[in-house]
C-alpha positions, -999 to +999 in steps of 0.1 A: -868-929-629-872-893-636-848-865-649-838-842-621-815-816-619-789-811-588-799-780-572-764-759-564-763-726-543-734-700-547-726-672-527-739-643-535-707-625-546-691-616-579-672-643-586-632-638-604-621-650-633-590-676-634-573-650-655-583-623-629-576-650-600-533-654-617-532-616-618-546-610-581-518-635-574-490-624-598-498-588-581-496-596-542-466-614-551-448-584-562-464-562-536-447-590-510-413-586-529-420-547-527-426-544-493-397-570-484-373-550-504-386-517-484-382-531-450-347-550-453-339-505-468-355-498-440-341-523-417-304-512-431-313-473-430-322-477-393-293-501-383-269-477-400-289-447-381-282-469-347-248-470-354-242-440-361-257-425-335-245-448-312-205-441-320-216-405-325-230-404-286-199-424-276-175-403-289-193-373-280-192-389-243-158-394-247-148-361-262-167-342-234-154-367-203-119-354-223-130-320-219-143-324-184-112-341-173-091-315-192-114-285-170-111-310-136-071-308-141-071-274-152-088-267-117-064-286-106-035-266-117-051-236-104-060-246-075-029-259-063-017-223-077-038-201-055-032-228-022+009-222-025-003-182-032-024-184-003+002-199+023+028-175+007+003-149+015-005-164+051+038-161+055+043-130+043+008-116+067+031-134+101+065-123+084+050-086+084+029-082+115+067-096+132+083-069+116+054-042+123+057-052+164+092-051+164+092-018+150+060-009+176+080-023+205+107+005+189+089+030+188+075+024+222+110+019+238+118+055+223+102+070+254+131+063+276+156+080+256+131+110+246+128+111+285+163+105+294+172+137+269+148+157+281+157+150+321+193+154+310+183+184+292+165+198+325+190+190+345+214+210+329+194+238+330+199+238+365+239+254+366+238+285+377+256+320+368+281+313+337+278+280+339+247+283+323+260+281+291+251+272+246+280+245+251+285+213+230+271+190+257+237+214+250+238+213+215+242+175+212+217+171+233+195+191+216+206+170+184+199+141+200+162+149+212+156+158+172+168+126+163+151+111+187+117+130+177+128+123+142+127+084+146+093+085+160+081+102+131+099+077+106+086+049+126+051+061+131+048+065+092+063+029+087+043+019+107+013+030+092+026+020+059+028-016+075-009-014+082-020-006+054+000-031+034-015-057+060-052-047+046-043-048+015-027-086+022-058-095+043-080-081+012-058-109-010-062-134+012-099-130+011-101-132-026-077-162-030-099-179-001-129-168-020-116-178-053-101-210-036-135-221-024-153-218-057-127-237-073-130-266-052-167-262-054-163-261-094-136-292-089-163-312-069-191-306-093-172-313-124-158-344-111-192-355-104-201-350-138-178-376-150-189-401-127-227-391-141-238-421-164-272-432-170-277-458-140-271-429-118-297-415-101-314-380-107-309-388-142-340-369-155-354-347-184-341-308-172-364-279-184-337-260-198-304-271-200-288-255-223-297-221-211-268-195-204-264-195-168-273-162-150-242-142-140-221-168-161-187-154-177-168-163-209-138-188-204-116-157-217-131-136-183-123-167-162-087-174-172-079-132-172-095-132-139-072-157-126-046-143-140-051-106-129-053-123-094-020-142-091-004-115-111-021-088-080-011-114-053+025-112-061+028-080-065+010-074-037+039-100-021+067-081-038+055-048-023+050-066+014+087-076+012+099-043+002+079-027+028+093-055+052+129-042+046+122-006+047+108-018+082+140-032+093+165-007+074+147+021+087+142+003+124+179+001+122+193+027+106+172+049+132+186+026+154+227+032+146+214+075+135+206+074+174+233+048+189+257+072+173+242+106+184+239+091+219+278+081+221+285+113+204+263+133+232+283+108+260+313+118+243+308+160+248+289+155+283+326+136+297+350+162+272+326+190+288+328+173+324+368+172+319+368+203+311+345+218+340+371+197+360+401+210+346+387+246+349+375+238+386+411+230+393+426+258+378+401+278+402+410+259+432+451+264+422+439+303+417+418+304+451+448+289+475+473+312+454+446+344+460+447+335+497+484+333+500+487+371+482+459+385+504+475+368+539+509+384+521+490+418+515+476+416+547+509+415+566+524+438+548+491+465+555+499+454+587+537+461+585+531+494+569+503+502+596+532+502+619+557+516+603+533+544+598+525+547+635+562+548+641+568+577+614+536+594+635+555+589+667+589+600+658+573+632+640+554+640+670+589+638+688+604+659+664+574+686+662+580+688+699+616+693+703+616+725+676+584+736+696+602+735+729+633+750+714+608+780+704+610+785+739+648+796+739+646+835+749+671+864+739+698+859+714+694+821+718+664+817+702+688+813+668+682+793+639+712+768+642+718+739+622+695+718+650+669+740+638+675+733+604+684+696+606+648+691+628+627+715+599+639+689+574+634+659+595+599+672+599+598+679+561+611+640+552+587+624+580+558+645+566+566+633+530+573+595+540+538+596+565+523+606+528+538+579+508+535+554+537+496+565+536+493+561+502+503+532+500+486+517+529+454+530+506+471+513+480+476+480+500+438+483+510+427+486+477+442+458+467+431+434+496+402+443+486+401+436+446+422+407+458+388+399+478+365+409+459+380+386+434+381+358+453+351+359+462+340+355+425+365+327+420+348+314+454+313+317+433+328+301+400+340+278+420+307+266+436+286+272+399+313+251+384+309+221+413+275+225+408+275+223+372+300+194+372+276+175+400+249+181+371+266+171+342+276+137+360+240+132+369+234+141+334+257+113+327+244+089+354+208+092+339+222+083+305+230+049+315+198+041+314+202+041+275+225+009+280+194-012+293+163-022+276+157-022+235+184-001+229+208-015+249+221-039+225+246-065+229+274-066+254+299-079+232+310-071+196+313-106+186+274-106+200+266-075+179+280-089+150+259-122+149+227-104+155+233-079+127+239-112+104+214-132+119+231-166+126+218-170+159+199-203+146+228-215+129+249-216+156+248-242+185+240-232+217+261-243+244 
């Protein structure tokens, strides 16, 4: 048998020591125990991140669904705010445009007196001679048509103050509408948002969300804006109702200025008729008494007519007995007491033809002033029927002022409960 050696290979690699192999091992031990201890830091770091972060999200969540809620009700608040603003508004717009057509059915209905006065006022321009007269009935009228031109003035300009408080409560109304609408828009969209979670759809990356909106405002902005508005709306509301009474007080203090003027005007026309009367029958007593003088005055011209024919007779007579006793011849033409007694027969009848003449002429002249005068009282007489006839008319066409807007109410206990407005308080029969 021979000696032969065992052939062995090895790799061709340097080989470790055991010394070298104990410290390779020693060493990825503590690099295990290194990396271990890093990863349960790490492990701790990051579940102490995930917390965090997870309680901070929540509560951030939270805090803004708070605020979100807290905006929603605040929306809320103002919202239901400018809807009560907005009916008060929608109110007061009916409660004025009544107001503005009862004072246009006024005005309107002031025609009929302004044409009453004025036909009145024509038709007493119609007396004639001295009738035609500045009296009280004319001056009252002539009040009356200035009142009456006065309240169409005052109701014109009410009027037109009316309308333009109107615009100004339609111009409101918009705003709150307006203002209205973008709150419920804002409302809608907010209250989305805190439905908004992350199963919703549309939940996406946005390219800029945190940008500033264009034409945004500041919260301060929002809340004066809202502010400014209601604090506009009701004064805009207060002015409306004071405008709304100046409507009525003026509507009917015009209304009493003219009720009073036209009573007063009634009043003179009837004192001036009584009057015309009263003078008209004083005339009348005058013209029968005038008649009765001049038929007197006329018998007695008659009377004296023939007394003064009889004086004319009987001094003819006498003229002719002294001319035929001129006749006598010789010593008996004598002047005897015959002759005498005839020359101052002749002397007297002369003298009493004179005064009998006279006053014949006298008796003349004063049928004929008596006459003359009545036929002036005969001419007062028919311009004072005529100007009675016309004042009575003037009176007739008054009535008319008893009809219509301004007739008012037939009774006082009527009158009273329209001033004080209980006619829907109390039941009708």
């Amino acid at each position: 048998m021979s000696n032969r050696a065992v052939a062995t290979f090895e790799k061709p690699l340097q080989h470790l020591s055991l010394p070298d192999w104990h410290s390779r091992l020693n060493q990825l031990k503590n690099a295990a125990y290194g990396k271990r201890s890093d990863a349960f830091d790490l492990r701790h770091l990051a579940r102490n991140l995930r917390n965090e972060t997870r309680i901070q999200t929540y509560w951030d969540t939270y805090h803004n669904n708070d605020k979100l809620s807290d905006r929603v009700a605040e929306l809320d608040r103002w919202r239901e705010s400018m809807r009560i603003l907005l009916k008060r508004v929608d109110v007061e717009i009916g409660s004025l445009k009544e107001e503005k057509a009862c004072t246009e059915r006024d005005l309107d209905a002031l025609l009929m007196p302004l044409t009453v006065v004025t036909d009145s006022i024509n038709m007493r321009d119609c007396r004639l001679g001295s009738e035609l007269t500045y009296d009280e009935g004319d001056t009252e009228l002539k009040n009356e048509l200035c009142i009456v031109e006065n309240n169409q003035r005052l109701l014109r300009d009410q009027n037109q103050g009316a309308w333009e408080q109107l615009n100004r409560l339609q111009e409101i109304k918009f705003k709150l509408e307006l203002d209205l609408t973008d709150k419920d828009e804002a409302q809608d969209i907010d209250q989305h948002q805190l439905e908004v979670d992350k199963h919703c759809a549309n939940v996406t990356f946005k390219t800029d969300s945190t940008r500033v909106p264009k034409n945004s405002c500041t919260y301060n902005n929002w809340l004066e804006y809202c502010e400014e508005l209601v604090s506009l709306t009701e004064k805009t509301l207060s002015d409306s109702a004071a405008v709304r009474e100046s409507l009525f007080a003026t509507r009917e203090k015009a209304r009493n200025i003219l009720k009073s003027q036209q009573d007063r005007t009634a009043h003179t026309l009837r004192k001036r008729i009584f009057e015309t009367q009263r003078a008209r029958n004083e005339l009348e007593y005058q013209q029968g008494k005038m008649k009765e003088e001049m038929d007197k005055c006329s018998s007695e011209i008659e009377t004296l007519e023939r007394a003064y024919n009889d004086k004319i007779e009987a001094l003819k007579v006498v003229e002719t007995r002294l001319e035929n006793r001129a006749q006598r011849s010789g010593m008996e033409l004598c002047i005897d007491e015959s002759y005498h007694g005839l020359s101052d027969e002749v002397h007297k009848l002369r003298d009493t033809i004179k005064v009998l003449r006279e006053k014949i002429n006298a008796a003349k002249t004063m049928y004929n002033s008596l006459h003359e005068l009545a036929k002036k009282i005969d001419q007062d007489l028919e311009n004072k029927q005529h100007a009675l006839m016309t004042d009575i008319r003037s009176l007739d066409l008054r009535a008319r002022l008893n009809t219509g807007e301004f007739g008012g109410k037939p009774t006082q206990t009527d009158r009273n409960i329209h001033l004080s407005r209980l006619e829907d308080e109390i039941p009708k029969s």
